[in-house]
HTML snippet that shows the backbone in 3Dmol.js (N, CA, C, O; Angstrom):
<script src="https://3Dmol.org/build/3Dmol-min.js"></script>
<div id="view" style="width:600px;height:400px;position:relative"></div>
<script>
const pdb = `
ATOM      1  N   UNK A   1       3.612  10.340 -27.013  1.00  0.00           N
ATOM      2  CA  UNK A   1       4.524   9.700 -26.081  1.00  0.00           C
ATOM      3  C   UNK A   1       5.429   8.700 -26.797  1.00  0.00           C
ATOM      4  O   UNK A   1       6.657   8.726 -26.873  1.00  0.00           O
ATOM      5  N   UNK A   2       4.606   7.848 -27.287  1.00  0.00           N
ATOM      6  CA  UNK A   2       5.736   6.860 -28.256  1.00  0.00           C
ATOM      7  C   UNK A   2       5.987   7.542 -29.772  1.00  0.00           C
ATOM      8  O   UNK A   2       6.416   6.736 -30.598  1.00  0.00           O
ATOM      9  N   UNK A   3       5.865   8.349 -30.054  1.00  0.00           N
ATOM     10  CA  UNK A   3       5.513   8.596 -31.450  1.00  0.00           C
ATOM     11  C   UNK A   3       7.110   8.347 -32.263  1.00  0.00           C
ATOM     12  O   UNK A   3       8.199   8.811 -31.925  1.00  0.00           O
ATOM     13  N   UNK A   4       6.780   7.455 -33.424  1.00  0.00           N
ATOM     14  CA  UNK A   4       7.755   7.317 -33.615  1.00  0.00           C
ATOM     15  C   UNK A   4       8.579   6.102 -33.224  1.00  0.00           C
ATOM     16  O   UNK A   4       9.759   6.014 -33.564  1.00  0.00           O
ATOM     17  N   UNK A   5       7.801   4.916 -32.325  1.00  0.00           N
ATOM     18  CA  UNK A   5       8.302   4.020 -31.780  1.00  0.00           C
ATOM     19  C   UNK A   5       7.536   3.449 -31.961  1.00  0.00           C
ATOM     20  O   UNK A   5       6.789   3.610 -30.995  1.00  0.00           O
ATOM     21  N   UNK A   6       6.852   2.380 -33.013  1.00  0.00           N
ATOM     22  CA  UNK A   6       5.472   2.539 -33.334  1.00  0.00           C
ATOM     23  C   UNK A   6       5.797   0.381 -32.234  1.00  0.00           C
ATOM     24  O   UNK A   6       5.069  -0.166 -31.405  1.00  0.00           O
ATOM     25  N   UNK A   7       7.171  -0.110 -32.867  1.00  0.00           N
ATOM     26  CA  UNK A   7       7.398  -1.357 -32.025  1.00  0.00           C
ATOM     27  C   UNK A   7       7.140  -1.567 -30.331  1.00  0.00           C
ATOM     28  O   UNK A   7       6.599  -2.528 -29.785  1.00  0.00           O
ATOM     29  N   UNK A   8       7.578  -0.627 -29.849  1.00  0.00           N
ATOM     30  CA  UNK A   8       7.429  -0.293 -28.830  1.00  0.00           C
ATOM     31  C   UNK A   8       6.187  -0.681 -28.026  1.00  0.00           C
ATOM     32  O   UNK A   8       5.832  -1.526 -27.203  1.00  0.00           O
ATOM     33  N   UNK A   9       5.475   0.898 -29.021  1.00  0.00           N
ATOM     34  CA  UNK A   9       3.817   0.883 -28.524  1.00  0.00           C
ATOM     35  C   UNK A   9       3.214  -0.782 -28.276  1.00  0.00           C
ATOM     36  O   UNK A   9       2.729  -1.332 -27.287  1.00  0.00           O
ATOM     37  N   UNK A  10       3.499  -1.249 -29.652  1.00  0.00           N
ATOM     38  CA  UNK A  10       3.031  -2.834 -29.774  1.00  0.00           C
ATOM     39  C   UNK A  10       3.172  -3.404 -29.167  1.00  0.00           C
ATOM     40  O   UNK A  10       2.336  -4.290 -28.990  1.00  0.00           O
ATOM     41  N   UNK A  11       4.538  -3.325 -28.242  1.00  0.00           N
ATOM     42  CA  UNK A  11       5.041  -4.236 -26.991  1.00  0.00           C
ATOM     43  C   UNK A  11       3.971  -4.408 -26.472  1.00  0.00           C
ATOM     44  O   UNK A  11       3.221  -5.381 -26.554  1.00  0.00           O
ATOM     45  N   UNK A  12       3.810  -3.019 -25.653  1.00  0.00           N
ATOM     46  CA  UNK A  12       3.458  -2.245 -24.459  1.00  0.00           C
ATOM     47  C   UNK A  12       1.754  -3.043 -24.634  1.00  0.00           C
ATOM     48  O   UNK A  12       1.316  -3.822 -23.788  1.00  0.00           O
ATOM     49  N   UNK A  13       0.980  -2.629 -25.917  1.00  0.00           N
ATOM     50  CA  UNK A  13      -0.009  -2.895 -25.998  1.00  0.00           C
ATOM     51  C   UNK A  13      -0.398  -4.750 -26.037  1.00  0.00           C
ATOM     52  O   UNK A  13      -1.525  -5.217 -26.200  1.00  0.00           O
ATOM     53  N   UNK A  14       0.325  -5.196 -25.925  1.00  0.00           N
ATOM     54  CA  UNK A  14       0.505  -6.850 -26.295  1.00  0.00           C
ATOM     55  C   UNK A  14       0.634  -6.877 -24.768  1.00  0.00           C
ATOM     56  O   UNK A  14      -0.016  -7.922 -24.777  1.00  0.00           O
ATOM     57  N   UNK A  15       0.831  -6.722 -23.719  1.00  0.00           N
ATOM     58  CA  UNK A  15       1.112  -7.036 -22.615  1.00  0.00           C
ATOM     59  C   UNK A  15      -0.292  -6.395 -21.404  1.00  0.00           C
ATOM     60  O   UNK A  15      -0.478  -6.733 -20.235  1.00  0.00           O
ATOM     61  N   UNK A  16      -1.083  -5.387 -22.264  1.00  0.00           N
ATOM     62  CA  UNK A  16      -2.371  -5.013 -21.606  1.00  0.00           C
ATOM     63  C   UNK A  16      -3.562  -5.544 -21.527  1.00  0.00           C
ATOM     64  O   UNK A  16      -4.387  -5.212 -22.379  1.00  0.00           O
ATOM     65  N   UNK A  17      -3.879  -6.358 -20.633  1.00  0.00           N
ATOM     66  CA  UNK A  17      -5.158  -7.011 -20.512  1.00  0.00           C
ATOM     67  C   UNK A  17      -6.334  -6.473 -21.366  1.00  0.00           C
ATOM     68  O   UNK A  17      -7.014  -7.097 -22.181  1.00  0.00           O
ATOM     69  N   UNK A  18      -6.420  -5.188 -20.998  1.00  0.00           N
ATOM     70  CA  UNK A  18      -7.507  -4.583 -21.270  1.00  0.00           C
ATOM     71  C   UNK A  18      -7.789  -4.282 -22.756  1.00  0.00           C
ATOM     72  O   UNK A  18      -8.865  -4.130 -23.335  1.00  0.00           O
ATOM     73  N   UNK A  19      -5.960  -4.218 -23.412  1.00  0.00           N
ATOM     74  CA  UNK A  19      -5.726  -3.879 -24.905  1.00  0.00           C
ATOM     75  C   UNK A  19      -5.876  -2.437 -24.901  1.00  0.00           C
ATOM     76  O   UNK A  19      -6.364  -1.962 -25.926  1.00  0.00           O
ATOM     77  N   UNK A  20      -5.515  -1.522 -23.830  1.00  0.00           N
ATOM     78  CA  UNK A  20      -5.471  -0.068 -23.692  1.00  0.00           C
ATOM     79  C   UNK A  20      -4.517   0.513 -23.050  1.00  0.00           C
ATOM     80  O   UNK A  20      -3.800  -0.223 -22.372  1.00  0.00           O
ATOM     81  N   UNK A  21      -4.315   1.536 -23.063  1.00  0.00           N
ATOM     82  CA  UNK A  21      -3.889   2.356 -22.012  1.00  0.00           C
ATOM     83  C   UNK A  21      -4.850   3.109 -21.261  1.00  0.00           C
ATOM     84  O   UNK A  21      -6.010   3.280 -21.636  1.00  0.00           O
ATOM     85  N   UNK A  22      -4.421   3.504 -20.326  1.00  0.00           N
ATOM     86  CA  UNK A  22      -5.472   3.881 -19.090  1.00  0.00           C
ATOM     87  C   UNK A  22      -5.766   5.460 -19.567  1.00  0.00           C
ATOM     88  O   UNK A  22      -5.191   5.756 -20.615  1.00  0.00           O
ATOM     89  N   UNK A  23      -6.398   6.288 -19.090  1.00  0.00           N
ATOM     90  CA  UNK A  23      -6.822   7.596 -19.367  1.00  0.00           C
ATOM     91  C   UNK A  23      -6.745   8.328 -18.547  1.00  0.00           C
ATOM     92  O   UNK A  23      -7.527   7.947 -17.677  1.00  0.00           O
ATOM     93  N   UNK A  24      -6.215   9.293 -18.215  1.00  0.00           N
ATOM     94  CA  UNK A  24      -6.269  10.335 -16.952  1.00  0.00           C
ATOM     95  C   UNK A  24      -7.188  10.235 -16.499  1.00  0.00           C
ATOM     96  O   UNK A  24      -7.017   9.728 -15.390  1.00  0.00           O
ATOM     97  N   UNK A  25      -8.732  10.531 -16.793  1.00  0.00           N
ATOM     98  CA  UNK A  25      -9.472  10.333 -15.778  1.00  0.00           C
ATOM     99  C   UNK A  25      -9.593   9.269 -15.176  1.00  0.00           C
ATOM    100  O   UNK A  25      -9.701   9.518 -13.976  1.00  0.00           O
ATOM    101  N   UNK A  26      -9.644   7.887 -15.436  1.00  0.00           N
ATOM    102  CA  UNK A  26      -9.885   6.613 -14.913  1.00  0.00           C
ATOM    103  C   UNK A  26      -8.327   6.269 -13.600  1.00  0.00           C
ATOM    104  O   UNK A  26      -8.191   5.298 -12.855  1.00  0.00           O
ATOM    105  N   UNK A  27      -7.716   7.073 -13.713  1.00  0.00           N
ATOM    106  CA  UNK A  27      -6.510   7.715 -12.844  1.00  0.00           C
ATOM    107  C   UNK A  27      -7.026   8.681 -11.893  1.00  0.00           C
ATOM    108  O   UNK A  27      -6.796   8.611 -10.686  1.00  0.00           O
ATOM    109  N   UNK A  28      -7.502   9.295 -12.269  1.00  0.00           N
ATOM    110  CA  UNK A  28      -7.959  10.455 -11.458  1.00  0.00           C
ATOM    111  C   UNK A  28      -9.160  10.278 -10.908  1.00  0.00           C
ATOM    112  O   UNK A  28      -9.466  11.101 -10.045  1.00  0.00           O
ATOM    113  N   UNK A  29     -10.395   8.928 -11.314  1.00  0.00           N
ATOM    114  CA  UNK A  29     -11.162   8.614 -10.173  1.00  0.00           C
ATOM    115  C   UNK A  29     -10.646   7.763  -9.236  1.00  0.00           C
ATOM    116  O   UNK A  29     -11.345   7.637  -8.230  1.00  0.00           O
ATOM    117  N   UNK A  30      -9.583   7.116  -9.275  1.00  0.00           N
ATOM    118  CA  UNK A  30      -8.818   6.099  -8.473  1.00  0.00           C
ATOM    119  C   UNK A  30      -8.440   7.273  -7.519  1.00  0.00           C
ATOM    120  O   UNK A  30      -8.983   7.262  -6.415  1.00  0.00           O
ATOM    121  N   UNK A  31      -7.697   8.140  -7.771  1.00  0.00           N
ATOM    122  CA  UNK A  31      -7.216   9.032  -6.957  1.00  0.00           C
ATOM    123  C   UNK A  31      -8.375   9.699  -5.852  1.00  0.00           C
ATOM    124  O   UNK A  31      -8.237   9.775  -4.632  1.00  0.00           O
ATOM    125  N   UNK A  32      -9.464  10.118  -6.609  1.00  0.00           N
ATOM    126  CA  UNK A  32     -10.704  10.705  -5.935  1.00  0.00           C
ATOM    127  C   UNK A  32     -11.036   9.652  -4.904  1.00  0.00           C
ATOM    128  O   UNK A  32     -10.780   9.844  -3.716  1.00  0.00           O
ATOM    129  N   UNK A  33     -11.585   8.575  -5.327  1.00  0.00           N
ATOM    130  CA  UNK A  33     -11.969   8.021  -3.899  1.00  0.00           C
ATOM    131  C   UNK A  33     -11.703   7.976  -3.101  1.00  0.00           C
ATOM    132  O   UNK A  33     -12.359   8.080  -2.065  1.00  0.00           O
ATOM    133  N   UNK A  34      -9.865   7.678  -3.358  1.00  0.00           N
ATOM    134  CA  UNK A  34      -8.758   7.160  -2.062  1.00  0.00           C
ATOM    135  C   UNK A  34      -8.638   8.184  -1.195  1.00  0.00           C
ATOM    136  O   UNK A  34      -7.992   7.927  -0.179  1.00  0.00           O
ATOM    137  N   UNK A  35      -9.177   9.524  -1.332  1.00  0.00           N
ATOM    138  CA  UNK A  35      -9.083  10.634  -0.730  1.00  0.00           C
ATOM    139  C   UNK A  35     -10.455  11.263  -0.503  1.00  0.00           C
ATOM    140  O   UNK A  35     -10.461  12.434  -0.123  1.00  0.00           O
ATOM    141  N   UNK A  36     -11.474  10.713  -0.665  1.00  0.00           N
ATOM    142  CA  UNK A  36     -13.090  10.604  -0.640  1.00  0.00           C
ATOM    143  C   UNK A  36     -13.210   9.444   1.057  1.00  0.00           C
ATOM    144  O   UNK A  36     -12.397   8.554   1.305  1.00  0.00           O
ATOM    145  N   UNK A  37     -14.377   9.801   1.936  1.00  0.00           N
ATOM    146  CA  UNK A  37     -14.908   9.314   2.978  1.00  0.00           C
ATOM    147  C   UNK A  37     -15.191   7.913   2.435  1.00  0.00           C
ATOM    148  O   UNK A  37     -14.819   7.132   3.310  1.00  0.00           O
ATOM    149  N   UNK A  38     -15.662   7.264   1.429  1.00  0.00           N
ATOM    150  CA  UNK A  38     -15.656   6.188   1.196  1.00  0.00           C
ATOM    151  C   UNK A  38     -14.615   5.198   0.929  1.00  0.00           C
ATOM    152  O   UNK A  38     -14.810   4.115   0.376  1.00  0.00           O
ATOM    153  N   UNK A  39     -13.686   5.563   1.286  1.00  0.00           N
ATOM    154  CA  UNK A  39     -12.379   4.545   0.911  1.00  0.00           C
ATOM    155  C   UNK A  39     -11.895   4.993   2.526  1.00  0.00           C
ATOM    156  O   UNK A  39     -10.688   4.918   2.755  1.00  0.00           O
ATOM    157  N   UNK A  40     -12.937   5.518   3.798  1.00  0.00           N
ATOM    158  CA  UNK A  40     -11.613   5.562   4.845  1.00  0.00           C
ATOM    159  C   UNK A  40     -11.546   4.378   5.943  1.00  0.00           C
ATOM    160  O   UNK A  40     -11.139   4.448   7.102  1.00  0.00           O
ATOM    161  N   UNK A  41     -12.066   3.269   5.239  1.00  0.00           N
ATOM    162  CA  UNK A  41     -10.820   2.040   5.842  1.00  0.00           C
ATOM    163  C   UNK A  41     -10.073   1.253   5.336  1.00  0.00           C
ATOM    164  O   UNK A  41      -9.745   0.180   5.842  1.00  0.00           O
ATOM    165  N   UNK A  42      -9.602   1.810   3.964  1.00  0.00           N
ATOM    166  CA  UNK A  42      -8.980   1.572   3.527  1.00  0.00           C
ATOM    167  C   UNK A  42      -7.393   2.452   3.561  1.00  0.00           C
ATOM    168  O   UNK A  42      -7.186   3.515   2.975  1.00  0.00           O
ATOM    169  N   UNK A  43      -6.487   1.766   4.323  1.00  0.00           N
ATOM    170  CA  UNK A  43      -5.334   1.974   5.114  1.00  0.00           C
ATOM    171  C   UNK A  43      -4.411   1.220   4.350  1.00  0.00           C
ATOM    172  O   UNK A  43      -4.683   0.128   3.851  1.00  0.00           O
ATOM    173  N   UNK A  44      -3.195   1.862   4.245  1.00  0.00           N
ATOM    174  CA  UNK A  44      -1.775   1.508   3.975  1.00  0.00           C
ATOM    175  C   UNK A  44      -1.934   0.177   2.828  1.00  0.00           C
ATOM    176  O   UNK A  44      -1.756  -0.898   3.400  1.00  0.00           O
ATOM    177  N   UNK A  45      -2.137   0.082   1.809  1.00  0.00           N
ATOM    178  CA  UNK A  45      -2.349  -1.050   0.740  1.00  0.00           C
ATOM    179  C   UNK A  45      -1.937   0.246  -0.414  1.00  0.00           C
ATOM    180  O   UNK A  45      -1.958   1.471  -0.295  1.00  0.00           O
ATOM    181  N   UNK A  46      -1.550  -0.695  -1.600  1.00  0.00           N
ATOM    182  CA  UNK A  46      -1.370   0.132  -2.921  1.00  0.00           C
ATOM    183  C   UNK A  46      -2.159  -0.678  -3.834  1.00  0.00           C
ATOM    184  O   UNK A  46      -2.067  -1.871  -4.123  1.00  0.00           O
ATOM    185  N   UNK A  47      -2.941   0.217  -4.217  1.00  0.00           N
ATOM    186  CA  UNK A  47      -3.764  -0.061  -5.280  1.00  0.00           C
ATOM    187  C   UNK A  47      -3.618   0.332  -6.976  1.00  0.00           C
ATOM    188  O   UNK A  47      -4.008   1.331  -7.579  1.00  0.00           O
ATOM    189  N   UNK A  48      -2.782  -1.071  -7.536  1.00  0.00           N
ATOM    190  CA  UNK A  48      -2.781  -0.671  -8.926  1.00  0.00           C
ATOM    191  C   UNK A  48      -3.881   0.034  -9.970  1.00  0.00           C
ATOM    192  O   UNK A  48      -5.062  -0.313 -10.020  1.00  0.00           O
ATOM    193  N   UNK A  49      -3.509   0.694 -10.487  1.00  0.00           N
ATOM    194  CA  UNK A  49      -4.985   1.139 -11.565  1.00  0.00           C
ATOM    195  C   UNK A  49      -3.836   1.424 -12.793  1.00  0.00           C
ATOM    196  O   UNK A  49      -3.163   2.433 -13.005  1.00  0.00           O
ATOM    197  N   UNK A  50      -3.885   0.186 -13.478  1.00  0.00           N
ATOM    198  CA  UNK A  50      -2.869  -0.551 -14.111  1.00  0.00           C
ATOM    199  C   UNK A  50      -3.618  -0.806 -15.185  1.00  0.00           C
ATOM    200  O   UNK A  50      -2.925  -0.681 -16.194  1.00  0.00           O
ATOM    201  N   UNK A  51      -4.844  -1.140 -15.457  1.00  0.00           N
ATOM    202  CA  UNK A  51      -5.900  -2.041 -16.307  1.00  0.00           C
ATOM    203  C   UNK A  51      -5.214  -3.839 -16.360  1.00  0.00           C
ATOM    204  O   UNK A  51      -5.522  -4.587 -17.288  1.00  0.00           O
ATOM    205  N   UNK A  52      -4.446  -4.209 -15.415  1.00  0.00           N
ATOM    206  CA  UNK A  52      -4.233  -5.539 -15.225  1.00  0.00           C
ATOM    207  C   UNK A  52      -2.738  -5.909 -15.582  1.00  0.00           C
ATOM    208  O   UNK A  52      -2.208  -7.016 -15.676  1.00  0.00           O
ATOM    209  N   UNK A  53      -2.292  -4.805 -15.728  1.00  0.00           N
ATOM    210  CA  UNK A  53      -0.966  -4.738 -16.422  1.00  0.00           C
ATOM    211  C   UNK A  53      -0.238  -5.652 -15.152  1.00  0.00           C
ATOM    212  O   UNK A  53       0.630  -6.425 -15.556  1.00  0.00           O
ATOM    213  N   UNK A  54      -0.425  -5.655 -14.042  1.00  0.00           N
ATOM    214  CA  UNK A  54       0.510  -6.007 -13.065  1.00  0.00           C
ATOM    215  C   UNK A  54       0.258  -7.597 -12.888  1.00  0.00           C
ATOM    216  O   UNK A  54       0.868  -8.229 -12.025  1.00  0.00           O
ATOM    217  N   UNK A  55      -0.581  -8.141 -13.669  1.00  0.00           N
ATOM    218  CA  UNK A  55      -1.063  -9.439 -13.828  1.00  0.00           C
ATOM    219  C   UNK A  55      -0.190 -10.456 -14.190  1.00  0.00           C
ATOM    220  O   UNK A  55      -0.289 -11.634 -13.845  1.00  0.00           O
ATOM    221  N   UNK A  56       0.858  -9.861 -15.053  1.00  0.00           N
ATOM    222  CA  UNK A  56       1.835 -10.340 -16.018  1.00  0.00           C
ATOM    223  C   UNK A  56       3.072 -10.882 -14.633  1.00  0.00           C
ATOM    224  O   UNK A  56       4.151 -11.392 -14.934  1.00  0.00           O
TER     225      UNK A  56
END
`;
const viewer = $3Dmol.createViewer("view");
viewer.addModel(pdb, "pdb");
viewer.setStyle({}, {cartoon: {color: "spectrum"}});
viewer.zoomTo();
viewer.render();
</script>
């Protein structure tokens, strides 16, 4: 994705709580629940799965 932008990456990574980027799956269990019986009162809210990125 960055390849080749190696400044960039550094930004990006300097600004992540976690010091990562997130992983498809850890995306894709966020997704599972919200559409799983256990998340159904949970109504109209957006839920970052950011690793804290939105902290900033």
């Amino acid at each position: 994705m960055f390849e080749g932008q190696a400044e960039a990456m550094a930004e990006i990574m300097r600004q992540q709580p976690i010091g990562r980027l997130g992983r498809a799956d850890e995306i894709g269990a966020a997704v599972l629940w919200l559409c799983s019986p256990a998340a159904s009162l949970v109504v109209g809210v957006a839920l970052p799965v950011d690793g804290g990125y939105t902290t900033h």
